[in-house]
N, C-alpha and C positions, 0 to 999 in steps of 0.2 A: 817537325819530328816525324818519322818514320814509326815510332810506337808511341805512340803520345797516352796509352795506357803506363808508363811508367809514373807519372805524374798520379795514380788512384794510388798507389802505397801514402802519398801525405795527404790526399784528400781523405783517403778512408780513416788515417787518425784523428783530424780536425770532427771530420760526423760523428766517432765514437768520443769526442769529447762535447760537441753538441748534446748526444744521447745524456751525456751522465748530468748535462749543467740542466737539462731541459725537465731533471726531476721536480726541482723546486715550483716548477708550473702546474704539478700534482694533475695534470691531464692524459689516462689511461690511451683516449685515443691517437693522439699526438705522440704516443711512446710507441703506439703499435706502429705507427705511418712509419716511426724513424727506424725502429726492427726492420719492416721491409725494404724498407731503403738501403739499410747498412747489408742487409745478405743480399741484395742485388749486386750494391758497390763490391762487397766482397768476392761474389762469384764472377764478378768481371776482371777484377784484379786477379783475381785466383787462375781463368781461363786464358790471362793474356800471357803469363808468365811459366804455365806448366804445359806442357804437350798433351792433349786429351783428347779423346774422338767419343763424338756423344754418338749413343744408341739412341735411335729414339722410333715412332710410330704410333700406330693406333691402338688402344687399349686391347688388350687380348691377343696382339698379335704373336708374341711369343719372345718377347727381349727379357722378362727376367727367365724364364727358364734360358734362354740360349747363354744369357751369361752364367748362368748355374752348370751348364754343362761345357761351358768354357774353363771353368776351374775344378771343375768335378764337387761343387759344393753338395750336391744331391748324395755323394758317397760320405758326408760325416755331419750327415745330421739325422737326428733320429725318427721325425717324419716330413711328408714333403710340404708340412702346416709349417714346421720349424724352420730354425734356422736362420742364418742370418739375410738369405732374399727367399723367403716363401716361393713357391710356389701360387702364382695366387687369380691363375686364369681368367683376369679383364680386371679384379678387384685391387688393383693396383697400388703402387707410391700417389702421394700427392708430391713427395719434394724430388728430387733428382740425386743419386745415389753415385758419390762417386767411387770410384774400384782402379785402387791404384794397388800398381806392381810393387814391391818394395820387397830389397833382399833381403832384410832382418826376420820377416816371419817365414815360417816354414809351414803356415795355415792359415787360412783364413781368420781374421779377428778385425771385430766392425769398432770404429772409433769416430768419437762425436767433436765435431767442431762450434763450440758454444760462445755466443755472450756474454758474459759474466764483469760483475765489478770485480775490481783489483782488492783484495784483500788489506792490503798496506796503503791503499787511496783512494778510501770512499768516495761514492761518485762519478767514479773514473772505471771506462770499461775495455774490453782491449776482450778478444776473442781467443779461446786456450783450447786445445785440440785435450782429450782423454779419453781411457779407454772407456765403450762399454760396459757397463756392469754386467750385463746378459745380453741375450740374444733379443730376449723380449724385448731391452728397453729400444736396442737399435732398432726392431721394426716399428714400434712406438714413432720415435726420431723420422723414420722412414713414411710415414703415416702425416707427418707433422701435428702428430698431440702433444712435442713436449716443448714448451718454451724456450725462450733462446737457442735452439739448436738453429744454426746458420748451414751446416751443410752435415750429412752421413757418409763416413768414409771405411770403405771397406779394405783392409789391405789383404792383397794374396801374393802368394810368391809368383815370383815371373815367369811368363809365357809366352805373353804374343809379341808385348814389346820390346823394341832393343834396349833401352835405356833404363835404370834406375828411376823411379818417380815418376812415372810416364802413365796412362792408365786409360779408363773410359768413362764417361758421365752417361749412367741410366736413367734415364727419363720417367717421367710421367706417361701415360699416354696421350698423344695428341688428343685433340677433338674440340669441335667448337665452343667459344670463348662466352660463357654465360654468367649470370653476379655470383655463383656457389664456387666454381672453378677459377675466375679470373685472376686472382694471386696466384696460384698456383702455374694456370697455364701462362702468363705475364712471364715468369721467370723459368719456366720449361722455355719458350720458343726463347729469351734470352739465351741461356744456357747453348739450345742447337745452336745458334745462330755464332757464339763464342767458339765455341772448341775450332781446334784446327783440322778436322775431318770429323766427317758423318757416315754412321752405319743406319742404314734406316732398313726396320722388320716390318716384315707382310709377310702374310699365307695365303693359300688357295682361295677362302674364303673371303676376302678383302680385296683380292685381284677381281673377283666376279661379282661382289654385292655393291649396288648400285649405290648405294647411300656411301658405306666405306669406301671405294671408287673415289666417291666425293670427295673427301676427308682427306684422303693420300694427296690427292691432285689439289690439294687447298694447300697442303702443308707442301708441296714441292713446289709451286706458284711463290708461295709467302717467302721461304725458308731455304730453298734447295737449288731454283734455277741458277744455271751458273757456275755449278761448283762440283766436282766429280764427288758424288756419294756413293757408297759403296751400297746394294740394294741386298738384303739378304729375305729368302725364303723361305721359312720355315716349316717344320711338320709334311716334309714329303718322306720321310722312311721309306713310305709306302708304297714310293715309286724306284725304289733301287735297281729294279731291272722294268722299269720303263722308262729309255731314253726318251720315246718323243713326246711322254705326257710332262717330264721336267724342259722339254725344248719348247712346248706349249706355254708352262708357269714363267721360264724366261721371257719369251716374247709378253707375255702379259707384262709383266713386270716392268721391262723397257718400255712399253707405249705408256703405261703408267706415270711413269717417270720421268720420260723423254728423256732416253739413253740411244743413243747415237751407234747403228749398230758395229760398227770398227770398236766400240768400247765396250758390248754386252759381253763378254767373255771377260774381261777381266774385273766387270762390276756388278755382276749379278751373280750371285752364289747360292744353292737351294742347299738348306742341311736339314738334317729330319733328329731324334734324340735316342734312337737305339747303340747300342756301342761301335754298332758295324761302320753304323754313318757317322757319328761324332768322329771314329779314326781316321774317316775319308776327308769330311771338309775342316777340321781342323789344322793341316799345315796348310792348307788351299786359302784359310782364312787368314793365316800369317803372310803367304804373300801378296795376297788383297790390300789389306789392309794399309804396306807401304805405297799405294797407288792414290789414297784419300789425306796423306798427313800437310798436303802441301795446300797453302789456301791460294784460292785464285783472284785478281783482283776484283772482280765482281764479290764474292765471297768477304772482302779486305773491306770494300766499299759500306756491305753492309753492316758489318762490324760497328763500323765507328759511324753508319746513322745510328744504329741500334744507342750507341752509348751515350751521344747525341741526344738519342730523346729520353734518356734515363736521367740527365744532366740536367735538360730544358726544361722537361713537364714533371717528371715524378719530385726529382728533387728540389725543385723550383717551387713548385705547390703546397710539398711540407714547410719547407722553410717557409713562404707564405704566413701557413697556418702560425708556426710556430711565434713569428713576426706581430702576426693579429694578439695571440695570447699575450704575447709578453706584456704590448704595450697597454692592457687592460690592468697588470698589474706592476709596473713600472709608473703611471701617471700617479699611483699611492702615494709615493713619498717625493719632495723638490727641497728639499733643505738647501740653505744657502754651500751648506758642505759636498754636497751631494751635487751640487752645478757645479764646484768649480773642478773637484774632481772630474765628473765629465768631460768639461770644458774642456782641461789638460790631456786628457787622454784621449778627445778626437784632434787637439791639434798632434799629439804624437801620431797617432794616426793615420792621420790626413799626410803627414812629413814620412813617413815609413811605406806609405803605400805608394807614393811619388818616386819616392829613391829606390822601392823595389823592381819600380818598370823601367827604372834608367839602367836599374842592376840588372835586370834581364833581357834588355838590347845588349849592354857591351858583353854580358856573356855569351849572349850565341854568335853574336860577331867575333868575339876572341875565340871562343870554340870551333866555328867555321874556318877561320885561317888555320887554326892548329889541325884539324881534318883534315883540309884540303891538301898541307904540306905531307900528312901520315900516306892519304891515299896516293898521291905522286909516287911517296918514298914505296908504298904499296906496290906499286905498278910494275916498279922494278925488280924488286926483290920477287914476284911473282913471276918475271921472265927470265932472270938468274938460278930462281931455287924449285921453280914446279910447272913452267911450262914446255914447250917444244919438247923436240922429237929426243935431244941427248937427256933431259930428263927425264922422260917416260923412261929410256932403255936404260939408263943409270939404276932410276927408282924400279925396277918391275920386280926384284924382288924384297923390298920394303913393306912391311907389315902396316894394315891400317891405324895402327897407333901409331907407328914411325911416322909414316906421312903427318896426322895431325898433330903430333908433336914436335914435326920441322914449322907446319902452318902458322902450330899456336906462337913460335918461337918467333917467328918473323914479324905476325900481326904484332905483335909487342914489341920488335924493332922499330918495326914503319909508325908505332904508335908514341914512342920517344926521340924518333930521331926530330922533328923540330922540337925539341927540346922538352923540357919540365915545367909542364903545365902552370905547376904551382906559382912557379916567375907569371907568365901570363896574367894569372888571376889579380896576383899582387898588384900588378900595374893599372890593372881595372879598378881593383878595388882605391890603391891611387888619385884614379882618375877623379872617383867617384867622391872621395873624401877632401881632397887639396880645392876643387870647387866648390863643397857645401860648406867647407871649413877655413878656407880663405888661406890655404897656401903661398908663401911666397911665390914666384913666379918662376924663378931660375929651377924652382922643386917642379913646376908643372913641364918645363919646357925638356924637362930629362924624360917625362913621361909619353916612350914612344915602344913601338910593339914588340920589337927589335934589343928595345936598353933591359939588359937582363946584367947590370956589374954586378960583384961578387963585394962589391962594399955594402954590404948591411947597413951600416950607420948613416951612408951618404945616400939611401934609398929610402931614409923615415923622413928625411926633407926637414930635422928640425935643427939642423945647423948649413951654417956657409962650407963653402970651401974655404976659412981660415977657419974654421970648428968655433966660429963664432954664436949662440945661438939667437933663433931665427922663430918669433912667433907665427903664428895663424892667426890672423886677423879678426874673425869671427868668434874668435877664443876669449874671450876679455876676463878682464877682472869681475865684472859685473857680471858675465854670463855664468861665472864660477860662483858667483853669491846667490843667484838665481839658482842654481842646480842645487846648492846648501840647502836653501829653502824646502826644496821638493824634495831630496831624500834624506833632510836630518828634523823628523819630527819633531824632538823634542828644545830645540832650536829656533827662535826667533832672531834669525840675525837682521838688528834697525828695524824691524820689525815688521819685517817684508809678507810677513805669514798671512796669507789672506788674500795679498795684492795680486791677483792674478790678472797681472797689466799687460801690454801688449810688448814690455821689454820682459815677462815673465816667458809667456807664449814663445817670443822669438829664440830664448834660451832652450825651449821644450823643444822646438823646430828642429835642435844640431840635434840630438839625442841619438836617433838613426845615424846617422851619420858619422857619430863617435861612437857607434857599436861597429858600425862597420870598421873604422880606424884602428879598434881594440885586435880585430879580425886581423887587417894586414898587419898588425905590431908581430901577432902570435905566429902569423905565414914569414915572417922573417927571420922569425925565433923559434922555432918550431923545438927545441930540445928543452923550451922551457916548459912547453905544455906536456913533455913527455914523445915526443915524434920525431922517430929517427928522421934527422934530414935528407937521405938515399932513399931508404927505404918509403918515407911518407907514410911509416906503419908505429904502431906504440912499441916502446922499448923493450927489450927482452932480456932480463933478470941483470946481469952483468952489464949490458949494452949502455944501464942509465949512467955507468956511475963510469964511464969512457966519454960518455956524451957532455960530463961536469966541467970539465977543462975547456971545451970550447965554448961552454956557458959563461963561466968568468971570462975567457979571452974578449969575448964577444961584449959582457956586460962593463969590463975597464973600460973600453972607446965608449960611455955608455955616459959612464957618471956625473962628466959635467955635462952632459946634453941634456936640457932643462926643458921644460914647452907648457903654457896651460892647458894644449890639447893632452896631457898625461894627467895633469890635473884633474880638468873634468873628466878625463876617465874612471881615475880612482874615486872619484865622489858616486860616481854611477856604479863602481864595483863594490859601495859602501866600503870603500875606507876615509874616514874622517880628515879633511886636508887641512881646514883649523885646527884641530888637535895635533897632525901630524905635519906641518907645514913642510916637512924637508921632502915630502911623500911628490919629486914634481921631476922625476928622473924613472925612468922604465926600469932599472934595478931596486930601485927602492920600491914601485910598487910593488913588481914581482916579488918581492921580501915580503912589503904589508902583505899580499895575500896569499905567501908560504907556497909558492909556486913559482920559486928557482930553483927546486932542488931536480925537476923532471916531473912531479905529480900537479896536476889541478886542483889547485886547493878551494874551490869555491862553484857555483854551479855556473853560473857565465863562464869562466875561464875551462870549467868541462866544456861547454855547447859552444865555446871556438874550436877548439880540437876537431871537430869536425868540417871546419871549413880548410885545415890543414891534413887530417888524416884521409887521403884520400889513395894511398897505398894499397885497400884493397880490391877499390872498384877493379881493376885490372883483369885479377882474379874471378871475383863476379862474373864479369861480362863473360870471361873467358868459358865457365860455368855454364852456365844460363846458355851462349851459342852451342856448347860443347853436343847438346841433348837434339841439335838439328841436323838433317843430312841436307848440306847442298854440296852444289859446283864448288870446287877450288876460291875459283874469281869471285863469284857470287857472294859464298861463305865470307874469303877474307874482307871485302870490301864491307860487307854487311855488319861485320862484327863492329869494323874501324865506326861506323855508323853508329853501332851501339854504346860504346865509347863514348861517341859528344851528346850522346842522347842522356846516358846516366850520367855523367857529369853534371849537367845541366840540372837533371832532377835533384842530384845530391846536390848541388851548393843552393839549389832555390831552398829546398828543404832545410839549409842550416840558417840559410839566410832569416827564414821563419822560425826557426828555434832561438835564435840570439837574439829577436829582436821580443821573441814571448816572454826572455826574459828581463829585459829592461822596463817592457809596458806594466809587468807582477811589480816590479820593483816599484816603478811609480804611484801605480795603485796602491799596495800595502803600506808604502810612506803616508802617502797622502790620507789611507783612510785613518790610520793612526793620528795622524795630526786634528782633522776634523772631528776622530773620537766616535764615528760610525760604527755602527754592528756587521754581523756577518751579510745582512739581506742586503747591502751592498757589493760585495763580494760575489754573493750567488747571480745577483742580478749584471754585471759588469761581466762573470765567466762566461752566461748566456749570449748579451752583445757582443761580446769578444769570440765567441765562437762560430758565434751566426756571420759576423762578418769574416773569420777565415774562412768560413767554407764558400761563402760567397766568392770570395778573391780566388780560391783555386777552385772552385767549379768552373770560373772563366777562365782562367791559363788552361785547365782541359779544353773545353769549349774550343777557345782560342787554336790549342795546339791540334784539335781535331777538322779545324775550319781549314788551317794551312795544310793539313794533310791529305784534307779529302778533295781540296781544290783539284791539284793535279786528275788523282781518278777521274772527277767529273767532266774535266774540260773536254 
């Protein structure tokens, strides 16, 4: 992966589900270690997905007033104590203050990005942006006195930036790293180190005092070499009509800095805070400023050690800790009920987290082929529609929207023309189920990269070519009385309740495996979870009830195709298949669980949807690149690149939603059955969280190992 930060959007839910299960461990410290961990994760997530260029420097040098006169905040507040960034001459931030452009205001208004439990489910936290109540509290916030504030966001209308959302992360002030400061500066030098360009302040006084000297030259050493920062000067007013003492403060600057002198003119800028000078270097700071947004691969490199050791040591340590407590209070209780619960739910486990890594080889391998044919199909369309000399003089008088609007149009050609993903996946997913599941063979031997038929029914693999039907091997009678067992509590069927034997186990084994299978059912029938099958997006008002007709067409070739792999489906979707025996045909579950008509009638059959709605990533990517200035080449290639990248993150990510919810399932049957209290429950959400975040702290890890490989070589 080329951004292997896309992968922190599903980490940072699993931590914020961590945080809320780790209450029951009633340990203040251990709550505080996962706070700072979660606004680290978040300001990394946050920096890798929004365009932002940190301010930053030594205490007093002059970054909040310079930002204060970058928006004229000084003009609408009532003194220079107020306000929403003070005034506040060395006595600074302890958190990092972000200041985003946004066309909606028409002033300045400071808004908090908090922690907070979810109102509708206690225990559960998720982070909710709101406004300020005042000024005060945002410097409060700004200060770090107030509790779960995760970040301070100031929005003003737009200036410097081109884009929509784009803005600056103000800093702290640098300075060395001591036990009162170290949270603090920990996520200040994160923070520099994140954004995609740097503005860093000095004055006069900092260029020449030996100690500050230091401090600069530590933070350009640590933080800076490598990467074009923009250097700004501050508080020379007073040299407005002396050129050669600001040609002086320059040269200071660049030996300071080690700025190359072919680059001091366009990366050192002195501005002073009288009106005269704020009018001079404020357009001089807009064309600067597009000279620092590009990161370089030194800059790239450090990125991802930086994230690297947030992953290895901080987060590593907590979970340690967290790891220590539980098991102090976990050794409490060992009921015979309470193992075999367990028991079951590390062999699911253990079966889920096996079938994940095989699911995450053929995806990036199916995702690679489908790249590679985009960027080909790229190459062309690139020499057809925007390069050479009859395109420039066709295009020269085409407006910069024209042009990106042919780009966006094309990258979305080349990114369909080897076809529709969705086939791809299906046949992975295929692959992945007809071997865990025990397929016939004539079903595996259709399964090749290329076989994309438009027979629906001859692609579930549960009947012949004379529509004879065709088990799965693996599927038995017995494995179906096994599954009874485990999600019909109040049920002793021959009175298996209890037996948690190794033909028990082996039944718990498919479980993964026929969630996955539910996955490809729903990716072939996609009108039944509600998704247009063109579009790959949910139905729109009119659209479902167009889409019904080829639901029955699709469900008649349906009805005598029987399989116990649908069986044990319906028993895992809690529909009752002794009660309901005729429940053993994909139309009749789809009835049992009122999810033929276009809606998901139950929360699994929601959390497949997502392995099939994948209509708007498109969009996204589209998005998200749209807010970058590159090359032509570079751009479209880039984007085709971010394509398999979110791909890849959305289906790992649903892959993990569909299967959270079969392991709930299992647990709440089972604790039912054994007749357990909630301290099961709390205790199982903790294990259960601690190992997701474990699994994907290593697929980061992982995807940041492969990525940094190349830089270092």
């Amino acid at each position: 992966m080329k951004s292997p930060e896309l992968l922190l959007t599903n980490l940072n839910r699993v931590v914020r589900e961590l945080r809320g299960a780790i209450t029951y461990l009633e340990d203040d410290d251990l709550t505080a270690q996962m706070d700072s961990v979660i606004r680290r994760l978040f300001l990394a997530e946050l920096l890798a997905t929004e365009q932002v260029i940190a301010i930053g420097g030594s205490q007093g040098a002059g970054k909040t007033t310079l930002v204060r006169l970058m928006y004229d905040l000084h003009k609408t507040e009532e003194s220079p104590e107020k306000g929403w960034l003070p005034a506040n001459a060395g006595r600074g931030e302890s958190m990092s203050v972000l200041v985003l452009e946004d066309d909606s205001v028409d002033k300045a208004q400071g808004y908090l990005r908090v922690l907070k439990e979810h109102p509708n489910l206690p225990g559960h936290f998720r982070i909710v942006e709101h406004q300020a109540t005042s000024e005060a509290e945002f410097r409060e916030a700004c200060c770090g006195n107030l509790q779960g504030v995760m970040l301070a966001v100031l929005k003003v209308p737009r200036r410097f930036c081109r884009h929509n959302g784009q803005g600056f992360m103000l800093m702290p002030g640098y300075e060395p790293v001591h036990e009162e400061n170290q949270s603090w500066q920990t996520l200040m030098r994160q923070a520099l180190v994140a954004c995609s360009g740097r503005v860093i302040v000095t004055d006069e006084i900092r260029l020449a005092n030996a100690s500050q000297l230091a401090i600069q030259r530590d933070l350009h050493a640590s933080h800076l070499a490598g990467t074009d920062s923009l250097v700004i000067v501050t508080k020379t007013e007073d040299y407005a009509d002396a050129p050669l003492k600001l040609q002086e403060l320059r040269l200071s600057a660049a030996e300071a800095f080690d700025i190359a002198p072919e680059r001091r003119e366009a990366l050192i800028l002195c501005t002073g805070s009288s009106e005269s000078s704020v009018e001079l270097w404020r357009p001089q700071l807009i064309q600067a400023l597009a000279t620092v947004r590009e990161s370089t691969a030194v800059s790239r490199e450090r990125q991802l050690q930086q994230l690297e050791q947030l992953l290895s040591h901080d987060l590593n340590y907590t979970l340690a800790g967290i790891r220590s407590k539980f098991a102090l209070h976990a050794a409490a209780e060992q009921s015979i009920g309470y193992q075999n619960i367990q028991e079951a739910l590390e062999v699911f486990d253990l079966a889920r987290d096996s079938l994940r890594e095989e699911y995450k080889r053929g995806l990036r391998e199916s995702l690679k082929r489908h790249h590679d044919g985009a960027a080909a199909s790229m190459d062309d369309l690139l020499m057809k529609n925007h390069e050479g000399v009859f395109n420039k003089l066709t295009g020269i008088f085409d407006t910069v929207t024209e042009k990106h609007v042919s780009l966006a149009g094309d990258i979305k050609r080349a990114w369909a023309k080897p076809g529709n993903y969705l086939d791809s996946h299906i046949n992975e997913l295929g692959k992945l189920t007809s071997s865990k599941l025990g397929a016939p063979q004539a079903f595996i031997d259709h399964l090749k990269p290329d076989d994309h038929t438009s027979n629906k029914v001859a692609r579930l693999g549960y009947s012949d070519e004379q529509n004879q039907p065709t088990e799965w091997s693996k599927v038995t009678p017995d494995t179906l009385k096994n599954l009874a067992v485990v999600f019909y509590p109040d049920r002793d069927d021959e009175g298996l309740a209890g037996k948690f034997n190794k033909e028990m186990f082996r039944s718990l084994k498919l479980l993964p495996a026929m969630t996955l299978e539910f996955a490809r059912i729903g990716s072939l029938f996609p009108e039944v979870f509600g998704i247009n099958s063109n579009s790959l997006q949910p139905f729109d008002g009119g659209d479902g009830v167009a889409a019904a007709e080829r639901i029955q067409n699709d469900f008649s070739a349906l009805q005598k195709v029987g399989s116990n792999v649908v069986k044990g489906i319906a028993l895992m979707l809690a529909v009752d298949v002794a009660a309901d025996g005729h429940i053993d045909t994909i139309p009749a579950l789809f009835d049992a669980l009122g999810i033929g008509g276009g809606t998901a009638g139950m929360s699994m059959a929601g959390a497949a949807t997502g392995m099939v709605a994948i209509g708007m990533l498109t969009y996204s990517v589209l998005k998200e690149v749209d807010r970058q200035d590159r090359h032509t080449r570079n751009h479209a290639l880039s984007v085709l690149s971010q394509f398999k990248e979110h791909y890849q993150a959305h289906y790992l990510e649903q892959f993990d939603v569909l299967m959270d919810q079969v392991r709930a399932r299992i647990r709440d049957s089972l604790t039912v059955r054994y007749r357990l209290d909630e301290v099961l429950m709390r205790r199982d959400r903790i294990a259960k969280a601690l190992a997701d975040v474990t699994s994907l702290r290593l697929d980061l890890q992982d995807e940041i190992g492969a990525r940094a490989r190349p830089l270092l070589a």
